[in-house]
N, C-alpha and C positions, 0 to 999 in steps of 0.2 A: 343450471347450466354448468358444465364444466370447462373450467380454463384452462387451455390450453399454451404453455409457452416455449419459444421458439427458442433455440441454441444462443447462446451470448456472443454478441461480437469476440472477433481475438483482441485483445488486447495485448500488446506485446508488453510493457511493462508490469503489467497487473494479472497474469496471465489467469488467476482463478478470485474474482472480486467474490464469492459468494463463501469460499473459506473465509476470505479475510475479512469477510462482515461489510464490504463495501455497497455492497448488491444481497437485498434480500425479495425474497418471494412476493409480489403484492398483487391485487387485482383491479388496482390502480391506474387512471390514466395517465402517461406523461403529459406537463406541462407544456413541453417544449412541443413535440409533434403531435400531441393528444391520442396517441394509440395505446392501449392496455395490452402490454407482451407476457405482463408476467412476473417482471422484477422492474423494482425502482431503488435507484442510488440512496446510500444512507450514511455514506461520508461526508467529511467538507466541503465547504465551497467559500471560495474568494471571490466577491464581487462587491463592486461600488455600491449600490443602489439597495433598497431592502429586497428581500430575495426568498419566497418559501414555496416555490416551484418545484411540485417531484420531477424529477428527471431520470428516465430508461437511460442502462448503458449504451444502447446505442447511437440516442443522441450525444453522450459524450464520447461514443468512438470516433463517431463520423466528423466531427466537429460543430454539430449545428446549435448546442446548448452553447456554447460559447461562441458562436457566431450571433447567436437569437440576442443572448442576456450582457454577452461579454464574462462570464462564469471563467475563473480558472479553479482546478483541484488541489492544488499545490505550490508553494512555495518550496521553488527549488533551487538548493545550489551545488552543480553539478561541476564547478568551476571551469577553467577556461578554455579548456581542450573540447568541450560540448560545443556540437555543431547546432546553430539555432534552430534550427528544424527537428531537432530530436529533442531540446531543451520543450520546446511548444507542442510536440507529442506530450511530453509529463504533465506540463503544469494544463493542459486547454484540451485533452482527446484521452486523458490516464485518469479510471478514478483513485481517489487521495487516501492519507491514511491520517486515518484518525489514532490521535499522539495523544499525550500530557502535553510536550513542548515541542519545538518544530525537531524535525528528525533529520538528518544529513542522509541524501540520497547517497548511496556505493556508487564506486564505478568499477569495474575489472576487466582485463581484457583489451584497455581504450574503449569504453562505453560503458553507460548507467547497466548496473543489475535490473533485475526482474524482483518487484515484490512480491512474497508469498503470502505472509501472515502475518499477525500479531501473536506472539508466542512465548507461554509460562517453560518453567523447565518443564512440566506434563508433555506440553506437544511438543517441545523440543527433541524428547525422548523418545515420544511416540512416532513422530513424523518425521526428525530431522536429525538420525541418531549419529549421526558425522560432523552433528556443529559444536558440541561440547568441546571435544579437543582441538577448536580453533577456538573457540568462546574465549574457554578460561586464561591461555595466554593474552589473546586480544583484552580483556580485562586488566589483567598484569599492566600490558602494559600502555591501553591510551589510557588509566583508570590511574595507573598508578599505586596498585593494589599489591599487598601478596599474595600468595597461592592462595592462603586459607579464606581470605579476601575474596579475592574472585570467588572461589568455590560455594561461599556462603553467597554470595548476591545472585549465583548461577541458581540455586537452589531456591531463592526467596521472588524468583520469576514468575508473572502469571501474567496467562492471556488478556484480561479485561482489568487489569487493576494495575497499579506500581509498585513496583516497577517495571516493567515488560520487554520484551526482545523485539523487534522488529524484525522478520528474516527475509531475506533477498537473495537469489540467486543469480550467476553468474552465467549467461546466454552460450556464451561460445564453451569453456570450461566446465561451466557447473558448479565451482563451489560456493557455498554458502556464507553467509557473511550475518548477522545479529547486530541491529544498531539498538542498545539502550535506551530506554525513554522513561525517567521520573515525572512525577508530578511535582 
């Protein structure tokens, strides 16, 4: 029988979870609503209680994974300008990004970026060939680095290992932004 799956909810902050490895293909029931769509989440999750429920992005669009289990995606700190309701879009209805260590969500604009990906210098080059020359100063200078500095840790990036970039775009603007992530 062939499976057949249905378009991904929008998610406004996560706009493409299946680049960014959050959402992969399965043929899989959800836990949460028990329907097999097609993809199941394969990010993190914050909850109290033990927890090895697959969960569809849609459950976590809509809110019913976190309504069902209490599950949030993320730990965020968007600091204090963030309106509650858009704080509880991220961490309870956004799925998460799997880090080394927690990752400081952007804001630009007055409001959270958009995540893309997890990103080596490869796909930064390949996909994102406008973030280098904001990278390597933003290295400079939260890093505290020199040029030759940055330019080497730019280089020594990869998707799935550490160090890695984190990229996020900016909704209203557009530009891009790369949070750092070691192990």
């Amino acid at each position: 029988m062939r499976r057949v799956s249905q378009p991904l909810p929008t998610l406004r902050f996560h706009p493409d979870p299946v680049l960014s490895g959050a959402v992969e293909p399965s043929p899989d029931a959800c836990g949460c609503c028990g329907k097999a769509r097609g993809y199941l989440y394969a990010g993190p999750c914050y909850v109290e209680d033990d927890f090895d429920a697959a969960l569809c992005p849609w459950c976590i669009a809509d809110g019913s994974a976190h309504t069902k289990f209490g599950v949030t995606f993320q730990e965020v700190d968007l600091g204090p300008d963030l309106d509650e309701a858009t704080a509880d879009e991220i961490e309870e209805r956004t799925p998460g990004i799997t880090s080394f260590n927690p990752v400081a969500w952007p804001t630009c604009c007055g409001g959270p970026m958009a995540y893309l990906e997890p990103a080596g210098h490869a796909e930064i080059r390949a996909r994102h060939p406008e973030l280098p020359p904001l990278l390597i100063p933003q290295l400079e200078g939260e890093m505290e680095m020199s040029l030759g500095e940055a330019k080497q840790l730019f280089a020594s990036l990869h998707r799935d290992q550490s160090p890695c970039a984190h990229v996020f775009r900016c909704a209203k603007c557009r530009v891009l932004r790369a949070e750092i992530d070691f192990d």
